[in-house]
C-alpha positions as CSV (number, residue, x, y, z in Angstrom):
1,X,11.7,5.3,-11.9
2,X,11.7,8.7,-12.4
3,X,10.1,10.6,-9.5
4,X,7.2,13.2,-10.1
5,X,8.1,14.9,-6.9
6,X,10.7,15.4,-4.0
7,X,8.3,13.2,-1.8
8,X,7.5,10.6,-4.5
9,X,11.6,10.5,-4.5
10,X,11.8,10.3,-0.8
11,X,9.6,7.6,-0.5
12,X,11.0,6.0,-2.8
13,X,14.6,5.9,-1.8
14,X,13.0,4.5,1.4
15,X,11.2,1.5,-0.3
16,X,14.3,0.8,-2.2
17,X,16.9,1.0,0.5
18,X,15.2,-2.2,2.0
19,X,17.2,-4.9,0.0
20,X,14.3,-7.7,0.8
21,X,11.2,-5.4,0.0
22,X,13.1,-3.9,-3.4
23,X,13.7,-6.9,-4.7
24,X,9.8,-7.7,-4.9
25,X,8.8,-4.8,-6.6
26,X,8.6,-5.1,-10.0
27,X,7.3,-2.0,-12.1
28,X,6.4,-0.2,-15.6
29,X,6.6,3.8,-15.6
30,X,4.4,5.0,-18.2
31,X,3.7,8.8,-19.1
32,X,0.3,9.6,-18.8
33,X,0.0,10.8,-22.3
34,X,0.7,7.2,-23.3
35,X,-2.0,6.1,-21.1
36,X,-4.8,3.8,-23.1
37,X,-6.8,3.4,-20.5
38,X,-7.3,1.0,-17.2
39,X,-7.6,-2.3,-19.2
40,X,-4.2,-1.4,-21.4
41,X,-2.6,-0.5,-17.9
42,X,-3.8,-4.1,-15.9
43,X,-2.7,-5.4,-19.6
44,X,0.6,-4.3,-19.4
45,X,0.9,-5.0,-15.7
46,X,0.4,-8.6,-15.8
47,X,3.2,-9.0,-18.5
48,X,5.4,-8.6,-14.7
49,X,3.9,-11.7,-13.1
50,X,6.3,-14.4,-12.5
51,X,4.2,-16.8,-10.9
52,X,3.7,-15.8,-7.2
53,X,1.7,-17.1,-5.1
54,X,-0.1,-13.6,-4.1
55,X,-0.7,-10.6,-6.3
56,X,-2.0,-7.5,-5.4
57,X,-3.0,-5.2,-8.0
58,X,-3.9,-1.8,-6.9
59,X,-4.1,1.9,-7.9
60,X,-3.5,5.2,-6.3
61,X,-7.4,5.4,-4.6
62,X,-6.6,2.3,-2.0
63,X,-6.2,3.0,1.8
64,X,-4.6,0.0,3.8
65,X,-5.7,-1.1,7.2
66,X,-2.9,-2.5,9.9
67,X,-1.6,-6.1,9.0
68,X,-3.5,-5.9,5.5
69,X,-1.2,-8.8,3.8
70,X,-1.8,-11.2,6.5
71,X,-5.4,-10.4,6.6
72,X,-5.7,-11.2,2.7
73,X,-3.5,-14.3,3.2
74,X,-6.3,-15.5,5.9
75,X,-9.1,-14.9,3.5
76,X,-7.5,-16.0,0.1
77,X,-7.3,-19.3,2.8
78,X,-10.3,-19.3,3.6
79,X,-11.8,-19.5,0.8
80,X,-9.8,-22.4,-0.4
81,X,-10.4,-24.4,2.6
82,X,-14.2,-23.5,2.4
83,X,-14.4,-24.9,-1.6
84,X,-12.2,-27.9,-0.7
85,X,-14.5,-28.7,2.5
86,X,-17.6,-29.2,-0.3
């Protein structure tokens, strides 16, 4: 990853300096003037799956509330224990 900016590298170096959280993130860097477009972007995105259970796809206009994971965990449970119930 190249960094657009001292703070983009400073967070950064912080993600990446957590062994168990770096090892999640999986990433394309793309300049924008090879930018097609949202749909080529998910396109190309999904080519990182692996098969997790969870995927969160997101882009740079999301806020996060506290405990967000665990809180989408709940639901995504939710939802499957609400369709299996009927």
């Amino acid at each position: 990853l190249e960094p657009e900016s001292p703070y983009d590298e400073d967070i950064w170096k912080q993600i990446m300096s957590h062994p168990r959280r770096a090892q999640h993130i999986r990433y394309i860097r793309l300049d924008a003037r090879d930018a097609m477009g949202p749909c080529y972007a998910r396109g190309l995105v999904q080519t990182l799956f692996r098969g997790e259970d969870y995927v969160l796809q997101i882009d740079s206009h999301m806020r996060f509330r506290p405990n967000w994971d665990e809180y989408l965990v709940q639901q995504v449970e939710d939802v499957c224990r609400s369709t299996d119930s009927h």
